[in-house]
C-alpha positions as CSV (number, residue, x, y, z in Angstrom):
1,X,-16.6,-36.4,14.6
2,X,-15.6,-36.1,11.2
3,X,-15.8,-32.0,9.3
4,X,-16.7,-33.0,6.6
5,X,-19.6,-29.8,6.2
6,X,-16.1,-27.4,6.5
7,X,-14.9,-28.9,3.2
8,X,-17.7,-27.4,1.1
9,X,-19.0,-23.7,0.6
10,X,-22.5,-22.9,-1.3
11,X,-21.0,-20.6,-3.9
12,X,-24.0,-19.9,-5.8
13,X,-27.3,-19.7,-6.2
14,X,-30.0,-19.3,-8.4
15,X,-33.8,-19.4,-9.0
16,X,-36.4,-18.8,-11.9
17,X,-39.3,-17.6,-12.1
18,X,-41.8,-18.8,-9.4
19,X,-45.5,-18.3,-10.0
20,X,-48.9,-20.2,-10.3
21,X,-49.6,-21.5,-13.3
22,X,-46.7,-20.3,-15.4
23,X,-47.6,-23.2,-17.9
24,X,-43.6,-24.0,-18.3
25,X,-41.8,-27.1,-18.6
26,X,-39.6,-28.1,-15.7
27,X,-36.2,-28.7,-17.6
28,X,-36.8,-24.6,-18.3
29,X,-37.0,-23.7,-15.6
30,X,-34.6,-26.0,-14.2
31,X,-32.0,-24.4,-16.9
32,X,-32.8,-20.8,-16.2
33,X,-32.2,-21.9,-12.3
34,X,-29.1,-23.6,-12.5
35,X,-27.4,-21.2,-15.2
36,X,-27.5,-18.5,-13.0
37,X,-26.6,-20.3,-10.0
38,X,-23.5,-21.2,-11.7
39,X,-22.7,-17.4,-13.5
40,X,-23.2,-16.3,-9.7
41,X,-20.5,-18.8,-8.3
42,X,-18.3,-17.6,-10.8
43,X,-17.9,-20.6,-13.0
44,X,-19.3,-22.2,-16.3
45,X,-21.2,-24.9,-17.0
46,X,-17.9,-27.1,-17.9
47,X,-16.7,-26.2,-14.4
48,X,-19.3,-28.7,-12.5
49,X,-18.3,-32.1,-12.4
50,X,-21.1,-32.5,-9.9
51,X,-25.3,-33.0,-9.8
52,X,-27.5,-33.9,-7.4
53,X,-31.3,-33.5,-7.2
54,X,-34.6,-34.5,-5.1
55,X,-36.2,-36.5,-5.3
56,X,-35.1,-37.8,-9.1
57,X,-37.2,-37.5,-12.3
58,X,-39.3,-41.0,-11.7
59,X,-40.9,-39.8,-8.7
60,X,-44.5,-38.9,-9.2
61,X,-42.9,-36.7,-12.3
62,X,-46.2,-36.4,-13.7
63,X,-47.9,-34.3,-10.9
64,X,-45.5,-31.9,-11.1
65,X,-43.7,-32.8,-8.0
66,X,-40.4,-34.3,-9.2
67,X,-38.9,-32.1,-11.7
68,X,-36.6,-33.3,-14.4
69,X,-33.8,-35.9,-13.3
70,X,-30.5,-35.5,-13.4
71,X,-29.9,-37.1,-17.3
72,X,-32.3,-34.7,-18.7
73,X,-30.2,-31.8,-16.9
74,X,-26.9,-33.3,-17.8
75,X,-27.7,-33.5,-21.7
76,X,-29.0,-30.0,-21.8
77,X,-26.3,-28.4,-20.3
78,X,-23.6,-31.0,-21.6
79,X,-22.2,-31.2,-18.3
80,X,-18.7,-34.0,-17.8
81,X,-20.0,-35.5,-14.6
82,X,-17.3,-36.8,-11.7
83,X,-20.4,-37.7,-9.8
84,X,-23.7,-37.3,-9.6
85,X,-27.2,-38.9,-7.5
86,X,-30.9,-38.1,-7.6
87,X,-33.4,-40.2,-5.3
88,X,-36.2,-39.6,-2.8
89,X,-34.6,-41.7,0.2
90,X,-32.7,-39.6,3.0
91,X,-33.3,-36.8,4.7
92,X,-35.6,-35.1,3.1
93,X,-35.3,-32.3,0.7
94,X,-32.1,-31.6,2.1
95,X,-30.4,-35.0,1.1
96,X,-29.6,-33.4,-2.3
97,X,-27.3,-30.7,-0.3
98,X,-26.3,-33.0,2.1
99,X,-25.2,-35.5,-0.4
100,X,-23.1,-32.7,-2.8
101,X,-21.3,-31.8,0.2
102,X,-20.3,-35.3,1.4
103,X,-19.4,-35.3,-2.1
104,X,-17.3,-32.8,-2.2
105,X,-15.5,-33.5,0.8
106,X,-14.5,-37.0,-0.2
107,X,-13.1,-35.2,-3.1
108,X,-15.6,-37.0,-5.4
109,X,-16.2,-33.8,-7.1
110,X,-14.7,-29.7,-6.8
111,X,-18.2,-27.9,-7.7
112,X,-22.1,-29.7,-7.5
113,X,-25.0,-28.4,-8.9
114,X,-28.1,-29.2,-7.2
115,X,-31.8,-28.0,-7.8
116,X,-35.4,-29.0,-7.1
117,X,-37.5,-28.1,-9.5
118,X,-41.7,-28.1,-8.9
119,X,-44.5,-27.5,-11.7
120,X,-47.1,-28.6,-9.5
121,X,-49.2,-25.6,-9.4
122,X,-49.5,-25.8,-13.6
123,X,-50.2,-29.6,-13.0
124,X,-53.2,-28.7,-11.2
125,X,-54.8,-27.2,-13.9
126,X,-58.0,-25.3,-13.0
127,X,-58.6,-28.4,-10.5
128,X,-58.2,-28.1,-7.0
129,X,-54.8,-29.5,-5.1
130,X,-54.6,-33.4,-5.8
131,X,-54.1,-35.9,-2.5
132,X,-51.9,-38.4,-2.8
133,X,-51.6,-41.9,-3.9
134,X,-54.7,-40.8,-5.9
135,X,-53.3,-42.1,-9.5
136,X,-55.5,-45.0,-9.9
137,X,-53.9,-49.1,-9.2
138,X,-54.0,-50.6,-6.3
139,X,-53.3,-48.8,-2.6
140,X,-50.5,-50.7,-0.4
141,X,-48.0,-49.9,2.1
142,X,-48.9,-47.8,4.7
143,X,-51.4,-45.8,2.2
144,X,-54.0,-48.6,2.8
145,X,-54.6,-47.5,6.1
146,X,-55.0,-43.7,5.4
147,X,-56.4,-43.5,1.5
148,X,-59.7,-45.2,2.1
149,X,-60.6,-43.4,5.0
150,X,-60.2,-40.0,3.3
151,X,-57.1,-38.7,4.7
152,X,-55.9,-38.0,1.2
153,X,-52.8,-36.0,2.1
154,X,-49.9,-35.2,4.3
155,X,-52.4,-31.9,5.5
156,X,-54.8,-35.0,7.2
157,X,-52.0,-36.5,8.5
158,X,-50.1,-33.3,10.6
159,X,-53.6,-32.3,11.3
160,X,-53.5,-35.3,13.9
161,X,-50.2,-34.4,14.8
162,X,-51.5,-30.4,15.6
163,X,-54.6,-31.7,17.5
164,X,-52.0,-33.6,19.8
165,X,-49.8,-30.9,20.4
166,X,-53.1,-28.7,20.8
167,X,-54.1,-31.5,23.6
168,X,-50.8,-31.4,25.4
169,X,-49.8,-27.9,25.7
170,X,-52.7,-25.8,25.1
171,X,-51.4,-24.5,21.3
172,X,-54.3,-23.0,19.7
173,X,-55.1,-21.7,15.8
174,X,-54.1,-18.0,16.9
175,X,-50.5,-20.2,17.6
176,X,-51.0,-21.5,14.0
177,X,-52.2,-18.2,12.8
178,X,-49.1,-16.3,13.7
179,X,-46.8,-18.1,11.6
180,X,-48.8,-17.5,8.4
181,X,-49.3,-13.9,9.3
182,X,-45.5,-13.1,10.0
183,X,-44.9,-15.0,6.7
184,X,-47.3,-12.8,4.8
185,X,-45.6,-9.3,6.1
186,X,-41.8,-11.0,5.4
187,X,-43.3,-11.8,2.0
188,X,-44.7,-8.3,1.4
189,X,-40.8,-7.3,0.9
190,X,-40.2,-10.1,-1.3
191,X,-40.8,-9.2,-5.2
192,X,-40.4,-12.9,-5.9
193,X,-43.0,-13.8,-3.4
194,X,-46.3,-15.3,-4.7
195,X,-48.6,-13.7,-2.1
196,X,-48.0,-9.8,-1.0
197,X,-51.3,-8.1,0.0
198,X,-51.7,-7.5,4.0
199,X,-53.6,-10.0,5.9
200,X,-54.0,-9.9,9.8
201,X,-55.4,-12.7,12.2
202,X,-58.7,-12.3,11.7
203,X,-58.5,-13.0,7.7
204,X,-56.3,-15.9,8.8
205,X,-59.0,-16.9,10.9
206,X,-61.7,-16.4,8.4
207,X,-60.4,-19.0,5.8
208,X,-62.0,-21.8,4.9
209,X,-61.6,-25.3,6.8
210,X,-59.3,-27.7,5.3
211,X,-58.8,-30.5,8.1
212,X,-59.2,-29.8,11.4
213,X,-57.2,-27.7,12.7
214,X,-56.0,-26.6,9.8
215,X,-57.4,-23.7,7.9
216,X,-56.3,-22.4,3.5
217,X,-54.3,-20.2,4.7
218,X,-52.4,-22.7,6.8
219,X,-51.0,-24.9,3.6
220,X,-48.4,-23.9,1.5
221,X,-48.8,-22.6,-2.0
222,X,-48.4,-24.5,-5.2
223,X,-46.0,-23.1,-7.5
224,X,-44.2,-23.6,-10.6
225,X,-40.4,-22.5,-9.5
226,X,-36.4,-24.2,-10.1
227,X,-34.2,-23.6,-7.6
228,X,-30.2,-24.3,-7.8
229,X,-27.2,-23.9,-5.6
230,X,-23.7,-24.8,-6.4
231,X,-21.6,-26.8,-3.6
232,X,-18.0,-25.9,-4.1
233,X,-14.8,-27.0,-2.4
234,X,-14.2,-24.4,0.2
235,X,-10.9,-23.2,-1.2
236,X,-13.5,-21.3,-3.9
237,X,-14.5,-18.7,-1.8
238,X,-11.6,-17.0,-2.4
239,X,-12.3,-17.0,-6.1
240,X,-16.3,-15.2,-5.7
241,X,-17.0,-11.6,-6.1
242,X,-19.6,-11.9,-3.0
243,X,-19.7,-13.1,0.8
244,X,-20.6,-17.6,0.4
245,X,-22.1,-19.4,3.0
246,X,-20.0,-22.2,4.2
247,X,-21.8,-25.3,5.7
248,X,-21.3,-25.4,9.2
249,X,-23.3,-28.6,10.2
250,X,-26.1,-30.7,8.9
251,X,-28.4,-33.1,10.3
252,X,-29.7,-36.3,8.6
253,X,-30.7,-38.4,12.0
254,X,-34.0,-40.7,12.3
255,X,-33.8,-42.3,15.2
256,X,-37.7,-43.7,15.6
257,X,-40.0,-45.4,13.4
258,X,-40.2,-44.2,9.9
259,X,-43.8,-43.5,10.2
260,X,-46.5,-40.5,10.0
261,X,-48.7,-42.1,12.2
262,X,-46.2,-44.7,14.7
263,X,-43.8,-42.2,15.8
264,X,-43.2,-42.3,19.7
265,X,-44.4,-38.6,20.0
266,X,-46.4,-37.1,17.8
267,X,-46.2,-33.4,18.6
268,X,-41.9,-33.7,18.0
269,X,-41.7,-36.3,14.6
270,X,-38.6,-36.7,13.1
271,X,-37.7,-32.7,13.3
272,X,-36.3,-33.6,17.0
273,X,-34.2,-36.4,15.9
274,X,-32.5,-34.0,12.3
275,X,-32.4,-31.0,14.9
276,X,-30.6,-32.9,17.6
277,X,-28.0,-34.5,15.2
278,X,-27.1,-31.2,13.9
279,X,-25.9,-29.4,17.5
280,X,-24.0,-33.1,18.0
281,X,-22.2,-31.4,15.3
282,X,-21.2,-28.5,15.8
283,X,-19.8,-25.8,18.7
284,X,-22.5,-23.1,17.9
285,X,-26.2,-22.8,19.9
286,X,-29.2,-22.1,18.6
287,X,-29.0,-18.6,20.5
288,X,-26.0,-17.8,17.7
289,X,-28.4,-18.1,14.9
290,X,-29.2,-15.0,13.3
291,X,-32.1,-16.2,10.7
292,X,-34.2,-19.6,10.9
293,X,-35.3,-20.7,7.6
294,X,-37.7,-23.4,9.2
295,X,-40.0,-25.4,7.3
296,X,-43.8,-24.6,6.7
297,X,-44.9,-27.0,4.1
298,X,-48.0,-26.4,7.3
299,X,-47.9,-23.5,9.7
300,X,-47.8,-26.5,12.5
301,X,-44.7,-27.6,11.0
302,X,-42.7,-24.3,11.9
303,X,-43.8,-24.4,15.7
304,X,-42.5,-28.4,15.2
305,X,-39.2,-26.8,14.2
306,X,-38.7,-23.8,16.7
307,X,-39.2,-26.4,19.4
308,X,-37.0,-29.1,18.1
309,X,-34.1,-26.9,17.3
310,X,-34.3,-25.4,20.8
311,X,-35.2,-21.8,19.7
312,X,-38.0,-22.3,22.5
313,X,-38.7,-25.7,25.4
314,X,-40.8,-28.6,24.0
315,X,-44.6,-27.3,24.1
316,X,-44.1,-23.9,24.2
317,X,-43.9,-22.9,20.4
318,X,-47.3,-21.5,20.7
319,X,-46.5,-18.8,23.4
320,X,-43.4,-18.3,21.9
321,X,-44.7,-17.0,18.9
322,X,-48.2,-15.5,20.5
323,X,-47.6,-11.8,20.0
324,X,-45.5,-12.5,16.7
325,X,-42.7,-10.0,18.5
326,X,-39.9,-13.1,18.6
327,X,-40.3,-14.2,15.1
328,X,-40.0,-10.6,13.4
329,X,-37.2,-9.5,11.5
330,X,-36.5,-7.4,14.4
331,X,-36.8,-10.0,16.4
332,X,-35.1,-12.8,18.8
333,X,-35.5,-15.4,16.0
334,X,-36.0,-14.0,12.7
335,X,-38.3,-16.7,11.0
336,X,-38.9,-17.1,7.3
337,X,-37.5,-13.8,5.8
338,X,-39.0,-14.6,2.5
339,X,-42.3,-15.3,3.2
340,X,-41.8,-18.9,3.7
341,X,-43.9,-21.3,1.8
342,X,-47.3,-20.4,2.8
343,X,-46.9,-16.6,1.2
344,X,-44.0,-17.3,-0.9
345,X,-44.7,-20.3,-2.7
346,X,-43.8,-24.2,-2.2
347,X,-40.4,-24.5,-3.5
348,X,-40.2,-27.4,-1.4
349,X,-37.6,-26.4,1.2
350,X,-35.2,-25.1,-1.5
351,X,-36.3,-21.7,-1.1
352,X,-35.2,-21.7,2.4
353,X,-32.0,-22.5,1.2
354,X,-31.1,-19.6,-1.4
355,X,-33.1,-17.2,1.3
356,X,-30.6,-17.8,3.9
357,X,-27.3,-17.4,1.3
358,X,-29.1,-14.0,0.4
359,X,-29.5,-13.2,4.2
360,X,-25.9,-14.1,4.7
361,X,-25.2,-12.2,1.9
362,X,-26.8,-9.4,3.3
363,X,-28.7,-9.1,0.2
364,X,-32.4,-8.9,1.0
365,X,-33.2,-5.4,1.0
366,X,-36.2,-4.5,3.1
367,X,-36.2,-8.1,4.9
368,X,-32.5,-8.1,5.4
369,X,-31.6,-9.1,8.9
370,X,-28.9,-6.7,9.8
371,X,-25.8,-8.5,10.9
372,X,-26.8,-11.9,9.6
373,X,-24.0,-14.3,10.6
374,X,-25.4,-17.8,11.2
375,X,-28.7,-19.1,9.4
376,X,-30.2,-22.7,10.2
377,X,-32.0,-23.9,7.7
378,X,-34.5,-27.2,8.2
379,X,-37.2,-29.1,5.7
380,X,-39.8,-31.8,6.7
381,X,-42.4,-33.2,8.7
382,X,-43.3,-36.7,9.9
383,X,-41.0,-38.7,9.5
384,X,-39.6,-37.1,6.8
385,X,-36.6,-34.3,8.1
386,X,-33.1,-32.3,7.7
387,X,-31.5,-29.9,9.0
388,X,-28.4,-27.2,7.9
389,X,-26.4,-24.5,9.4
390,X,-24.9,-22.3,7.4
391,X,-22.4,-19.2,8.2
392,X,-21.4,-16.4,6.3
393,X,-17.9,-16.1,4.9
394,X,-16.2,-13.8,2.7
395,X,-13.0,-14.6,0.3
């Protein structure tokens, strides 16, 4: 086993404004992001020689899911580029990340800026949330065999996965329900959070049917939102006015078929494969994480996580979280300090990111985890995963 992880820090970070409908473009965002990721590393923009973004500006850019590509970024902040990559393939979200810090310790580059930009919520309009592979043309690939029969979007497609894990190991929606409840308090101590205002079980509940078993309140929130971080040689840290989080481990692994529907178990997906790769990597446990920043893109997804990176045994997520005591901030596994995506907004995994560098930090005022030491970090569902552990570490 190589350290390559070791090699890099995440110096800085950075984020815009996040909101619904904030009727900006996303290279303005992008900008304000990644300017102040870079003041906060302690550099200028002629220090990066890096970029990397997800999934790259040609990717569905006009429903606000892409985000400007890397040119675009490079021209406005006339950055002199060592190396750079922006593409959907990979892990995930987290390829970006993963890919600046294999840069960096090859020595392809000393400092990488990476963001992931949304607009989606603007790109909506007044309209309600568009499916996918709705544009018009022809439907191929696997899409012809969802599209036509009205399972429009990834929420049809985990919905199947839910029911399963419902069917096996007797999760219910109260299961569900306590994820988007403990994000909604975490999120009442966020400023930047989207959603703030209480709401308990039985407004959870309440919501409106989306697909089976899944409820409103158990998707994630549009937004319009950048978020940056800067990967830097380690050797930097030294050179920051504030504690960095050095990259422990990652996990980029897919070890079964690439497939929303055709994985070999459904109530795992790729999660178990990302999550499994990342403790081959590394000498830490999951009981020495102090903050898990685990993916909700649906509230399913975070019970897919806690049981894939071992917080809990496979198919007991749901009692795991039942009374919503483990999952606190005062609790065994602190999940989502900001609010995660359902309260917070869908910064697409990148959020999780900058929340656990201001956790390490020990930044995060009324949601700060006291002690924070270790934060895993994760994105994805289907067959679609990464995962990141990141430590604090002062100059």
């Amino acid at each position: 086993m190589t350290d390559f992880e070791r090699r890099s820090v995440i110096s800085g970070i950075g984020q815009s404004a996040v909101g619904r409908r904030l009727g900006r473009s996303g290279l303005d965002l992008t900008i304000d992001a990644a300017l102040a990721a870079i003041a906060d590393a302690g550099l200028e923009p002629a220090d990066i020689d890096g970029l990397a973004t997800y999934p790259g500006g040609s990717v569905t850019g006009e429903s606000g899911f892409a985000g400007p590509g890397t040119p675009e970024v490079q021209d406005a902040l006339r950055l002199e580029l060592n190396w750079h990559t922006g593409g959907p393939e990979g892990p995930g979200q987290l390829a970006a990340v993963v890919n600046a810090v294999m840069a960096v310790g090859a020595g392809l580059a000393r400092h990488v800026l990476v963001y992931r930009t949304v607009t989606e919520s603007s790109a909506q309009g007044e309209g309600g949330r568009k499916g996918i592979g709705l544009d018009g043309g022809r439907i191929g690939g696997a899409m012809q065999w969802t599209i036509p029969f009205r399972a429009y979007s990834a929420a049809c497609w985990l919905a199947l996965s839910a029911q399963r894990h419902f069917h096996e190991f007797g999760t219910t929606r109260v299961h569900l329900g306590m994820i988007a409840v403990n994000d909604r308090k975490n999120a009442a101590h966020n400023p930047a959070a989207v959603y703030r205002d209480p709401m308990t079980l039985d407004d959870y509940l309440a919501a409106r049917m989306i697909c089976t078993p899944f409820g409103l309140l158990d998707c994630d929130v549009p937004v319009d939102g950048s978020t940056a971080v800067i990967v830097s040689a380690a050797e930097h840290a030294r050179a920051v006015d504030h504690p960095v989080a050095r990259v422990e481990a990652v996990g980029t692994a897919l070890r079964g078929r690439p497939s929303w529907d055709q994985w070999d178990d459904m109530t795992t997906m790729a999660a178990r494969d990302a999550a499994g790769h990342l403790w081959e990597r590394t000498d830490l446990r999951p009981s020495d994480v102090d903050v898990a920043e685990l993916y909700d893109g649906f509230s399913f997804l975070a019970l897919v996580w806690l049981e894939a990176m071992g917080f809990c045994g496979r198919g007991d997520s749901g009692a795991f979280v039942e009374d919503g005591k483990r999952i606190g901030l005062d609790g065994d596994v602190p999940l989502n300090t900001n609010g995660g995506q359902l309260s917070g907004g869908r910064l697409h995994g990148f959020g999780f990111i900058h929340e656990a560098c201001i956790q390490l930090r020990g930044e995060g005022g009324d949601r700060q985890v006291p002690g924070a030491e270790v934060a895993a970090v994760t994105n994805g569902g289907g067959p679609i995963a990464g995962a990141m552990l990141l430590t604090r570490e002062t100059g």
